[in-house]
PQR file of N, CA, C, O and H, with PARSE charges and radii, in Angstrom:
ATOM      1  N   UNK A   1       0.829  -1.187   0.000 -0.4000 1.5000
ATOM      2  CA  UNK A   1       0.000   0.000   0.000 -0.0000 2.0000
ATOM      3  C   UNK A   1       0.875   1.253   0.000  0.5500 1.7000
ATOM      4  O   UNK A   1       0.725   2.146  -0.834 -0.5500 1.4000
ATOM      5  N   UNK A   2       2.019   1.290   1.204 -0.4000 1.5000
ATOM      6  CA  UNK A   2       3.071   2.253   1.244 -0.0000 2.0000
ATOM      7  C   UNK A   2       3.391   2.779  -0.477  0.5500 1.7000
ATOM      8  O   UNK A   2       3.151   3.879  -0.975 -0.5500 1.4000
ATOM      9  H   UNK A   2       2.140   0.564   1.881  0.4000 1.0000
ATOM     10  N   UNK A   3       4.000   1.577  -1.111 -0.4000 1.5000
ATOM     11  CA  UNK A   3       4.783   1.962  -2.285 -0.0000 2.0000
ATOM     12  C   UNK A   3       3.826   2.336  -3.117  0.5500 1.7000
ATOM     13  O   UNK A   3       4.183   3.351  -3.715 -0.5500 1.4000
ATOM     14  H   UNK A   3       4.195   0.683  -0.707  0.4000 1.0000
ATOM     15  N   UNK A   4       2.378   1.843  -3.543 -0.4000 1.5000
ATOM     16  CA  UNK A   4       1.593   2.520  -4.622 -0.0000 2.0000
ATOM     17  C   UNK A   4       1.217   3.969  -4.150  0.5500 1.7000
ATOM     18  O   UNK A   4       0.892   4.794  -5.004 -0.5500 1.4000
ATOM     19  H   UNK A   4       2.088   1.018  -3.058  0.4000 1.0000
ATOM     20  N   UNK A   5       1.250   4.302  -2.852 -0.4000 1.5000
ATOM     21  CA  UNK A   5       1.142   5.748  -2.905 -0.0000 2.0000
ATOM     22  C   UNK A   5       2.303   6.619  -2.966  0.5500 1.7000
ATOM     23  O   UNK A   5       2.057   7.811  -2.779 -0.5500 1.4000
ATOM     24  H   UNK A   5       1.514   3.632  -2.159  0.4000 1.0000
ATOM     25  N   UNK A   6       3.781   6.225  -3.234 -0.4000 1.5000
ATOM     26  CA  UNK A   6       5.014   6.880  -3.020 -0.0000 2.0000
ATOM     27  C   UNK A   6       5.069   6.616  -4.566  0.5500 1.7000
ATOM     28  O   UNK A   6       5.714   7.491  -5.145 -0.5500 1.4000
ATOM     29  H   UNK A   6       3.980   5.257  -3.386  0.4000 1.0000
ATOM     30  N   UNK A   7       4.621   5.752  -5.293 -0.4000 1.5000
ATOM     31  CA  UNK A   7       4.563   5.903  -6.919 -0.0000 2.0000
ATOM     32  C   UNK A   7       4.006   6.637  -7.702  0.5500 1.7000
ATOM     33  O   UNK A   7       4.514   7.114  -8.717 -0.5500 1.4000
ATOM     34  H   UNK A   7       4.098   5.041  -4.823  0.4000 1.0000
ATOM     35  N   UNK A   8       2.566   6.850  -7.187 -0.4000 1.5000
ATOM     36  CA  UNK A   8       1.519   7.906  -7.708 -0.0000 2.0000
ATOM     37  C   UNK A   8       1.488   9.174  -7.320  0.5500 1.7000
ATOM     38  O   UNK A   8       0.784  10.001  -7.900 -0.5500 1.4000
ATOM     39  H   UNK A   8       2.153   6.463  -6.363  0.4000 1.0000
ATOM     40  N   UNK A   9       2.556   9.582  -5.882 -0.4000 1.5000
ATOM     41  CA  UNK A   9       3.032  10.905  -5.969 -0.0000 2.0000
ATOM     42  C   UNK A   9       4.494  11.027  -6.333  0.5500 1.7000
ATOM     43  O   UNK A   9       5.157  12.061  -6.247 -0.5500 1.4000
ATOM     44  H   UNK A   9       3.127   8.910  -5.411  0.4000 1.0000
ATOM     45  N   UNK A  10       4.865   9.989  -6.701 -0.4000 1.5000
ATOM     46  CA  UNK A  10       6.268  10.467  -7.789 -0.0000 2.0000
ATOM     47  C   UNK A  10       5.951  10.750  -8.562  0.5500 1.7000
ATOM     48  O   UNK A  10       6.499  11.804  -8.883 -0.5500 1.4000
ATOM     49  H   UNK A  10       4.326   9.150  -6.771  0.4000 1.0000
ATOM     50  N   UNK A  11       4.507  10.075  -9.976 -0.4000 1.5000
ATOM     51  CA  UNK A  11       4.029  10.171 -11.170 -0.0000 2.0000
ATOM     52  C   UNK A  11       3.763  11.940 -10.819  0.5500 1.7000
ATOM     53  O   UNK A  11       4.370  12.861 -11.365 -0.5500 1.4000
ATOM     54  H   UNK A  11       4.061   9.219  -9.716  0.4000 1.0000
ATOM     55  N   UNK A  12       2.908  12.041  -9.979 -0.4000 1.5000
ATOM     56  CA  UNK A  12       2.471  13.409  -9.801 -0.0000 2.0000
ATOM     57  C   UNK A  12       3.274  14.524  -9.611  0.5500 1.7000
ATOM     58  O   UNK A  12       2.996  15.552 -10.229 -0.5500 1.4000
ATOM     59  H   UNK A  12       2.415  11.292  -9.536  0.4000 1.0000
ATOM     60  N   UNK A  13       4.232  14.491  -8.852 -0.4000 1.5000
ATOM     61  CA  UNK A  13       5.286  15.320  -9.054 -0.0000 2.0000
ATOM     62  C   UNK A  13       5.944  15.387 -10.085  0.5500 1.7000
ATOM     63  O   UNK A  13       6.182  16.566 -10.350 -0.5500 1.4000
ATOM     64  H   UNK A  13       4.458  13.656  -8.350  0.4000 1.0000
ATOM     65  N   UNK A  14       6.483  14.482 -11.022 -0.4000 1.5000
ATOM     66  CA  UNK A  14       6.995  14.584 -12.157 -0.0000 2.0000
ATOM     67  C   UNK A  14       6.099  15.404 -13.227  0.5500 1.7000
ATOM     68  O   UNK A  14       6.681  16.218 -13.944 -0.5500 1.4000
ATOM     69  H   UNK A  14       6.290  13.525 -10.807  0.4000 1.0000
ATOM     70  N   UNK A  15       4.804  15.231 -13.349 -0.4000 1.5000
ATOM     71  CA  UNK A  15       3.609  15.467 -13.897 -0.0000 2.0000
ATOM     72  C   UNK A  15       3.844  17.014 -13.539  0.5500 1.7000
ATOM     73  O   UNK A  15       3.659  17.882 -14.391 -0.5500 1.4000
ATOM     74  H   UNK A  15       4.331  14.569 -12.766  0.4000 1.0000
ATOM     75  N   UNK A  16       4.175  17.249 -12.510 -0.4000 1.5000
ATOM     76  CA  UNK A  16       3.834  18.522 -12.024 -0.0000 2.0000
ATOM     77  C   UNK A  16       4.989  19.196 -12.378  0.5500 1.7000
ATOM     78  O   UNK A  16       4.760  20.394 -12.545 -0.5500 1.4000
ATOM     79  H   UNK A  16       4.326  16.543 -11.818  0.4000 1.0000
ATOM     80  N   UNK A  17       5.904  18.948 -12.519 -0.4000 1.5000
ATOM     81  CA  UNK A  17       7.405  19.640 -13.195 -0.0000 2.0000
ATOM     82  C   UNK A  17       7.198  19.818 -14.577  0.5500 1.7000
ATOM     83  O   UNK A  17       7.835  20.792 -14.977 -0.5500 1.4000
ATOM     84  H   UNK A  17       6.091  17.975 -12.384  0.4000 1.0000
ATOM     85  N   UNK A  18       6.489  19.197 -15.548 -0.4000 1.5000
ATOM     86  CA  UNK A  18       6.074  19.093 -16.710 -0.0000 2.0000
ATOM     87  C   UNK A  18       5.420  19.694 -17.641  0.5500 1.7000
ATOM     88  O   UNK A  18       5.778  20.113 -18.742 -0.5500 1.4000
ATOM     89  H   UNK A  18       5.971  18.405 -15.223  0.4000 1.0000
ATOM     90  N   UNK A  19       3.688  19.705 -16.703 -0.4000 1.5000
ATOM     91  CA  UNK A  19       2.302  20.469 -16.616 -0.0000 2.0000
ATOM     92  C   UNK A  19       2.474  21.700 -15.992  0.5500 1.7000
ATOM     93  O   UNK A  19       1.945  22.777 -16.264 -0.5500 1.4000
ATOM     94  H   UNK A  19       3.398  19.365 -15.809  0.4000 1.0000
ATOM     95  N   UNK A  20       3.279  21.415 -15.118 -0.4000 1.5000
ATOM     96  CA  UNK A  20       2.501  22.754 -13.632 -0.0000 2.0000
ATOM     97  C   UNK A  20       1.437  22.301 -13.275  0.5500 1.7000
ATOM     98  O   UNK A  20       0.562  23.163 -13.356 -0.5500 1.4000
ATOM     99  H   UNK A  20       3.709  20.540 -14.897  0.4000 1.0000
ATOM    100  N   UNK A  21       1.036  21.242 -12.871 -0.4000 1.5000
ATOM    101  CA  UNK A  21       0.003  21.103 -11.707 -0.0000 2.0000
ATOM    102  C   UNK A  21       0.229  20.541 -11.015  0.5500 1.7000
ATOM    103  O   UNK A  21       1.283  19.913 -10.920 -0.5500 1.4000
ATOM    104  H   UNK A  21       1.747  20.541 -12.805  0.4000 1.0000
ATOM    105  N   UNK A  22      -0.668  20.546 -10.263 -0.4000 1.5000
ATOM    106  CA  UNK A  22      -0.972  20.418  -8.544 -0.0000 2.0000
ATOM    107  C   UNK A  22      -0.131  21.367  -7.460  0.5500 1.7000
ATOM    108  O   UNK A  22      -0.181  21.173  -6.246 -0.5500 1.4000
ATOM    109  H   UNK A  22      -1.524  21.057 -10.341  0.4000 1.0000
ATOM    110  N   UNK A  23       0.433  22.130  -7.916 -0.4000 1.5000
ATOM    111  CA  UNK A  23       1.326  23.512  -7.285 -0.0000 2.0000
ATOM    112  C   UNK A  23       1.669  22.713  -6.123  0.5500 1.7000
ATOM    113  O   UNK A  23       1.811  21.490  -6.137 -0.5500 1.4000
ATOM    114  H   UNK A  23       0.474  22.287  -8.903  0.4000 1.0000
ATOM    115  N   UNK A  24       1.812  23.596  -4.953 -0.4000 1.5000
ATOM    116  CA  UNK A  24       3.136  23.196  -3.801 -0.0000 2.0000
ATOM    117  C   UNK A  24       2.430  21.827  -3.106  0.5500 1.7000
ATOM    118  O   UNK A  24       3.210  20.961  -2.710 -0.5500 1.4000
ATOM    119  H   UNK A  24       1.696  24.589  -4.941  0.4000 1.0000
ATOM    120  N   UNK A  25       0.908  21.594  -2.939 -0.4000 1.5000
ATOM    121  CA  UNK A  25       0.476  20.185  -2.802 -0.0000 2.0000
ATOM    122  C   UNK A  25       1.208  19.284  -2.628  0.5500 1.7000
ATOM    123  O   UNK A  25       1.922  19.058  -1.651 -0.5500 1.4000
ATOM    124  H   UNK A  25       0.275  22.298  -3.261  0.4000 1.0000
ATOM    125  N   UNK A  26       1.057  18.601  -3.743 -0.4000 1.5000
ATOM    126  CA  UNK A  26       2.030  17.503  -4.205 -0.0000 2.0000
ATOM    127  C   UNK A  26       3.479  17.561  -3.591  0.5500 1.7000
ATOM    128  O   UNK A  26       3.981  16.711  -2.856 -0.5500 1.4000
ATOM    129  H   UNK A  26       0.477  18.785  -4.537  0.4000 1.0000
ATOM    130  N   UNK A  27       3.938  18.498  -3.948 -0.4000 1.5000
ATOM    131  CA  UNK A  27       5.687  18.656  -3.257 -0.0000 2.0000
ATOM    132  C   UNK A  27       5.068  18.137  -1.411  0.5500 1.7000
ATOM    133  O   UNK A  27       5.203  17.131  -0.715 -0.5500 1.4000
ATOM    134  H   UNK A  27       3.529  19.189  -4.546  0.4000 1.0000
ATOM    135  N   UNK A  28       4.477  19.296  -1.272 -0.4000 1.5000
ATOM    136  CA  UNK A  28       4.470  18.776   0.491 -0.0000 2.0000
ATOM    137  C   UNK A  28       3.424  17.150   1.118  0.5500 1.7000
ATOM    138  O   UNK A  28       3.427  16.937   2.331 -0.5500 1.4000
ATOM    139  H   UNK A  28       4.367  20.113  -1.838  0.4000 1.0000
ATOM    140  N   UNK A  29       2.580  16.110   0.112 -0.4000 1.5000
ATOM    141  CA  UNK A  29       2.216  15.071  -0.182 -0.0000 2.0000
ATOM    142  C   UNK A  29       3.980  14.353  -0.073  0.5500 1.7000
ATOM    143  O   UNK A  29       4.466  13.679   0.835 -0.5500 1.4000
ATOM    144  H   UNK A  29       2.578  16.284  -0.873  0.4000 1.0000
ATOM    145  N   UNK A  30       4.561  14.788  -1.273 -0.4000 1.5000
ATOM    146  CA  UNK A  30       5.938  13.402  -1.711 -0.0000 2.0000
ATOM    147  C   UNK A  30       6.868  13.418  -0.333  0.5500 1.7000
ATOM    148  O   UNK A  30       7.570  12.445  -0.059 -0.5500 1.4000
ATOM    149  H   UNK A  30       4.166  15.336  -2.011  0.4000 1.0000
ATOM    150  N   UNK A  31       6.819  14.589   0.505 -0.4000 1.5000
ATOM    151  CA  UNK A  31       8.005  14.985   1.017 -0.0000 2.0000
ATOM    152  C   UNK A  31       7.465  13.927   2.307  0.5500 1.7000
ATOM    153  O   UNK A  31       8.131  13.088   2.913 -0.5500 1.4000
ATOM    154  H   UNK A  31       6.249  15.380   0.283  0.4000 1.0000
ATOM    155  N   UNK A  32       5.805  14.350   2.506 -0.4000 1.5000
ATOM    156  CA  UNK A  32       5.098  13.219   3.722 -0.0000 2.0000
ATOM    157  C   UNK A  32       5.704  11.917   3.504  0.5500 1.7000
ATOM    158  O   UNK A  32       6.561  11.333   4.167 -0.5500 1.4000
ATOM    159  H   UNK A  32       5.264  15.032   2.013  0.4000 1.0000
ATOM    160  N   UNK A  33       4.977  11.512   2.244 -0.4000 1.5000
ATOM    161  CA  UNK A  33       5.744  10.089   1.786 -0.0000 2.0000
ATOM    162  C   UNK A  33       6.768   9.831   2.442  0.5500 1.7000
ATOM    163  O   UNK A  33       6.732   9.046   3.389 -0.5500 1.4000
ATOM    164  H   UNK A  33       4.281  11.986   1.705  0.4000 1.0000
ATOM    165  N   UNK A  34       8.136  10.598   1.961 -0.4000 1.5000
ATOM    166  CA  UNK A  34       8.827   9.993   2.173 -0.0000 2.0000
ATOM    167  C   UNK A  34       9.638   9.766   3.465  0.5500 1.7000
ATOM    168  O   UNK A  34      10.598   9.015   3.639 -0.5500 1.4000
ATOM    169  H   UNK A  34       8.165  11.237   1.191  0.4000 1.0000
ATOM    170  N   UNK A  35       8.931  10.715   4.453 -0.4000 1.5000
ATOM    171  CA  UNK A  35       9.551  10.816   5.943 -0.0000 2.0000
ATOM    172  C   UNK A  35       8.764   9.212   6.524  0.5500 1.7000
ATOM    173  O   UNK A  35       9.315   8.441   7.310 -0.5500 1.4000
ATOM    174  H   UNK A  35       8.151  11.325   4.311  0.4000 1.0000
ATOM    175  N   UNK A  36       7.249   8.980   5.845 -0.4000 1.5000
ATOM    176  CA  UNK A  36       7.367   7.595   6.170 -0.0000 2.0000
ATOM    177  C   UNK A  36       7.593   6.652   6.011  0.5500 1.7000
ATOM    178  O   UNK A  36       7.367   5.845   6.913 -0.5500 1.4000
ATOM    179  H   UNK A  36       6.802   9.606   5.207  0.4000 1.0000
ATOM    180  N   UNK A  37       8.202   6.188   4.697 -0.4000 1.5000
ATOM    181  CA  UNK A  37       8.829   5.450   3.533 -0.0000 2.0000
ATOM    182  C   UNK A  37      10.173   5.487   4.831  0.5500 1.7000
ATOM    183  O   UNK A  37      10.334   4.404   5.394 -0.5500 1.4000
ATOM    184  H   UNK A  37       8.385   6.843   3.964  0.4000 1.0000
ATOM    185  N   UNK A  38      11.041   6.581   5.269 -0.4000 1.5000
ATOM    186  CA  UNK A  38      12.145   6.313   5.441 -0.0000 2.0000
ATOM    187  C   UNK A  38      11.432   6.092   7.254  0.5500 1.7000
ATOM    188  O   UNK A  38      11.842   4.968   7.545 -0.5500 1.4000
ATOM    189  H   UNK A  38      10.910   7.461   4.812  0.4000 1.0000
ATOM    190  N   UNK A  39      11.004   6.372   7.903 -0.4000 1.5000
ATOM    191  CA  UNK A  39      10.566   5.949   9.372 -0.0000 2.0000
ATOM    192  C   UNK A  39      10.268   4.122   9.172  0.5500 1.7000
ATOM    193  O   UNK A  39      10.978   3.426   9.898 -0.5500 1.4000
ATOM    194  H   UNK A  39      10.672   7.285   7.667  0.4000 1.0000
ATOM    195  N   UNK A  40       9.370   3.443   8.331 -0.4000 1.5000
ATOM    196  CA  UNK A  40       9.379   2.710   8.405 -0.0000 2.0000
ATOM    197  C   UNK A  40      10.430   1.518   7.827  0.5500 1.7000
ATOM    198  O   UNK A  40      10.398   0.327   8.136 -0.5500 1.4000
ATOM    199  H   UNK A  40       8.793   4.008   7.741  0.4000 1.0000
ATOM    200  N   UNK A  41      11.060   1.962   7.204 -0.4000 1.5000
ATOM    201  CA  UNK A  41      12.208   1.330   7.280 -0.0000 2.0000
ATOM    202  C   UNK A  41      13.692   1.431   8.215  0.5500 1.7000
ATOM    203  O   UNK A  41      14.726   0.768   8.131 -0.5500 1.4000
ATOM    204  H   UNK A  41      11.086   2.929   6.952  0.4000 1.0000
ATOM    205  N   UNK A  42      13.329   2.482   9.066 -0.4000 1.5000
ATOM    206  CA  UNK A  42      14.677   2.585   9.888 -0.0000 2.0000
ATOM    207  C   UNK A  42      13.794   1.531  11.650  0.5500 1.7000
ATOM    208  O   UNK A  42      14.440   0.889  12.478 -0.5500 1.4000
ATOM    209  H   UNK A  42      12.489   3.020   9.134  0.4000 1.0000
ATOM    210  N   UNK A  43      12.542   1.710  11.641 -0.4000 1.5000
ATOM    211  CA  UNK A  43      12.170   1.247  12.591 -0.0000 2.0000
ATOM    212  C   UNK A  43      11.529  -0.244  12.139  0.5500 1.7000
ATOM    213  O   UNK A  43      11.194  -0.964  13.079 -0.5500 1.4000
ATOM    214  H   UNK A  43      12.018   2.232  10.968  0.4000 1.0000
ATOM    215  N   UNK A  44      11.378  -0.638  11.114 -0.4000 1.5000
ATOM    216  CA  UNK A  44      11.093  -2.209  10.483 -0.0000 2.0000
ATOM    217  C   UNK A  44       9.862  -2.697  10.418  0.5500 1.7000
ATOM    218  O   UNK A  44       9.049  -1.778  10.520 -0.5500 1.4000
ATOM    219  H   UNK A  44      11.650  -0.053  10.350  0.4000 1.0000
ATOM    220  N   UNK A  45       9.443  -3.571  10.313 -0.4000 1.5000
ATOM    221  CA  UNK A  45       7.841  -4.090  10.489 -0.0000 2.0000
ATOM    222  C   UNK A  45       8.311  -4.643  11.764  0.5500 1.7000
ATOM    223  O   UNK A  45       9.360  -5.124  12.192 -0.5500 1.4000
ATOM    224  H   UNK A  45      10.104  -4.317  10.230  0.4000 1.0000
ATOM    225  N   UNK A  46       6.818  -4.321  12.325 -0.4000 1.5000
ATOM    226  CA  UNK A  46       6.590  -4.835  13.662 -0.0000 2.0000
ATOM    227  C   UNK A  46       5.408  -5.732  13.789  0.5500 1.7000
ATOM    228  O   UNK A  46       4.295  -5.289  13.507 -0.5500 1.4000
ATOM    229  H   UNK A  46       5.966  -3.930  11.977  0.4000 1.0000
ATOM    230  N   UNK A  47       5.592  -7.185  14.267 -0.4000 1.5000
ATOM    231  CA  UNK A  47       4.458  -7.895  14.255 -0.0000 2.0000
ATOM    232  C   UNK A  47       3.288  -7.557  15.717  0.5500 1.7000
ATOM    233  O   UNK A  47       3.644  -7.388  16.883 -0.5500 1.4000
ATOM    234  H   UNK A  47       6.496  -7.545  14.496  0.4000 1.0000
ATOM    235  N   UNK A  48       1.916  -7.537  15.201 -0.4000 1.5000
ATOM    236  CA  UNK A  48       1.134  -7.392  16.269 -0.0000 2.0000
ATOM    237  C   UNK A  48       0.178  -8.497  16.701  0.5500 1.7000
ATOM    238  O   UNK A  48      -0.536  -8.343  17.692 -0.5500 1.4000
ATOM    239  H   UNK A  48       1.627  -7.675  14.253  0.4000 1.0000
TER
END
């Protein structure tokens, strides 16, 4: 689930360097991504 949404705001940001859309959005969306993209990999899966 993580990675299809860190894909579809890469598509979108790229899109957006391109087009010009989705203005500063998107930038502050990818940047979310990726503080949890990188949290969950420095802290690992945790079984519950």
């Amino acid at each position: 689930m993580l990675w299809t949404i860190i894909a579809v705001l890469v598509v979108l940001w790229l899109l957006g360097f391109i087009a010009h859309i989705g203005g500063g959005l998107i930038h502050i969306l990818l940047v979310i991504a990726l503080i949890v993209f990188i949290y969950n990999m420095i802290t690992g899966r945790r079984s519950v």
